[in-house]
Residue, then its C-alpha position, 0 to 999 in steps of 0.5 A: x500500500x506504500x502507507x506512510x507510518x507515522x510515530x508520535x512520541x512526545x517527551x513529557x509523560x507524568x504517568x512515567x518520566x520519558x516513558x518512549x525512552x525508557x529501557x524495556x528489555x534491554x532497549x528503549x521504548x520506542x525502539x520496538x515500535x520502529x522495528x514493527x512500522x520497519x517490518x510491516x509489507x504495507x509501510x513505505x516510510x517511517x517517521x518519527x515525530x518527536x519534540x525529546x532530542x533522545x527518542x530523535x536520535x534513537x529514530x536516527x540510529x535506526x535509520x528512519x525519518x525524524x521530523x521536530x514536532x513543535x512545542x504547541x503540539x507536544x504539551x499535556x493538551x495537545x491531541x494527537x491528531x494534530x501532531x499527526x496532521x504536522x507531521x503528514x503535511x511535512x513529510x507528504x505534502x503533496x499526497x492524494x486524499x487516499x494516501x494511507x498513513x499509519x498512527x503509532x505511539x511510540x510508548x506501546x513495545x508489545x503488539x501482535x505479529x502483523x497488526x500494522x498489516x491487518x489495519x493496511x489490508x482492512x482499510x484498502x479491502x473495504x475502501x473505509x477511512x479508517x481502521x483502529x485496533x481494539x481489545x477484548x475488555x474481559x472483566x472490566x466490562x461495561x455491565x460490570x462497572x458500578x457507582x459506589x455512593x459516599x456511604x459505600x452503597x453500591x448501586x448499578x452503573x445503568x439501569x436498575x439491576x447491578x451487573x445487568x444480572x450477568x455473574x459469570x465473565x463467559x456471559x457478558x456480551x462481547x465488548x472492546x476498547x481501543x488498545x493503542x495499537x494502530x491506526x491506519x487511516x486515508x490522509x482524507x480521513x487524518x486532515x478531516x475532510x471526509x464529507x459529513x463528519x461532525x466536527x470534534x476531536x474524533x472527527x479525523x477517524x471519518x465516517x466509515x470506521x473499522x476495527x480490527x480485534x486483539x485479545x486482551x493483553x496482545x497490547x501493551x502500552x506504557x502508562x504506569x510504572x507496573x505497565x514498564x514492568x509488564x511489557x519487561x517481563x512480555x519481552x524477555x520471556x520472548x528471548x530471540x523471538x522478541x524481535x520477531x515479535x515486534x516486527x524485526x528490524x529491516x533495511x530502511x525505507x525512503x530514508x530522508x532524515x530531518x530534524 
């Protein structure tokens, strides 16, 4: 597809300082997102946009695009599909509406083998704006959530029946939750100009969504202290099929580096 993969790893994080450099079994964070994007059939480009000097470099010595994201785009407010559309409009200015782009975070180490390509093919076989990957929710499903008063009385989320009545997990209806671990989309679609698509900060995903599905767990991105320690323990319990895992490392492509 010649999709244009896009890695967005802004520096300040408060859940875990420097979460996209942080080392996780044995390299930096954001490392085993590049080997993925490298490895997908689907990718043409690689580019990471990143205001930390650091994941820039590790980005660099991977042989891949960098493009300095400014500092309007990379505070605790700014969205991520504005840094996106930046970085889109620098490295493809010239692109068609149908151009594919791919939407990595940079904090996520653990995805499944050919996730990247999976959302690719979903989104050229049935010509749809966009296409995110979604996880199994298990326990905490939506029927199982609960309001807790502040005299500890417990009462249900919705409706009048806590839990819906459902006690046992293999009874819930299937739901999911994005996972964060891509989003392959048209530049149409990322620049918000698919017609009849309310504005918002949803509005770049365009009208026609679609899903691809993880289990619980394939993702892992990196939020907290604990998630660090899980995707450490996920990886190295991988050994030598942890490369493989994340994609591998291949010869770059389209290399122009910026930055």
């Amino acid at each position: 597809m010649n999709a244009i993969a896009i890695i967005l790893a802004r520096g300040g994080s408060k859940g875990v300082k420097g979460k996209n450099v942080t080392p996780i079994a044995g390299r930096r964070c954001i490392a085993w997102t590049i080997d993925g994007a490298l490895a997908a059939a689907g990718v043409s480009r690689v580019i990471v946009s990143s205001d930390c000097p650091r994941a820039l470099r590790e980005a660099r010595e991977h042989g891949v695009e960098t493009i300095e994201r400014p500092s309007d785009l990379a505070s605790d407010t700014a969205r991520i599909d504005d840094a996106a559309r930046h970085a889109a409009g620098v490295a493809a200015p010239d692109a068609g509406p149908g151009q594919a782009f791919v939407i990595l975070y940079a904090n996520v180490p653990v995805r499944p083998a050919g996730l990247i390509d999976r959302s690719l093919e979903l989104l050229l076989e049935s010509g749809c704006d966009s296409v995110q990957s979604f996880a199994r929710v298990g326990k905490h499903h939506p029927w199982w959530t609960a309001r807790v008063g502040e005299d500890g009385r417990v009462g249900p989320w919705e409706g009048e029946v806590l839990n819906h009545g459902v006690f046992r997990r293999q009874d819930l209806p299937a739901a999911y939750i994005p996972d964060g671990g891509v989003i392959a989309l048209t530049r149409a679609s990322l620049f918000c100009e698919v017609p009849g698509v309310q504005a918002g900060p949803h509005a770049f995903f365009g009208r026609d969504r679609r899903g691809v599905i993880n289990n619980e767990g394939d993702v892992i991105d990196i939020d907290s202290p604990i998630d660090v320690m899980v995707a450490d323990a996920v990886l190295r319990e991988r050994g030598e099929d942890a490369a493989s895992a994340a994609g591998g490392k291949r010869e770059p492509r389209g290399v122009v580096a910026r930055g």
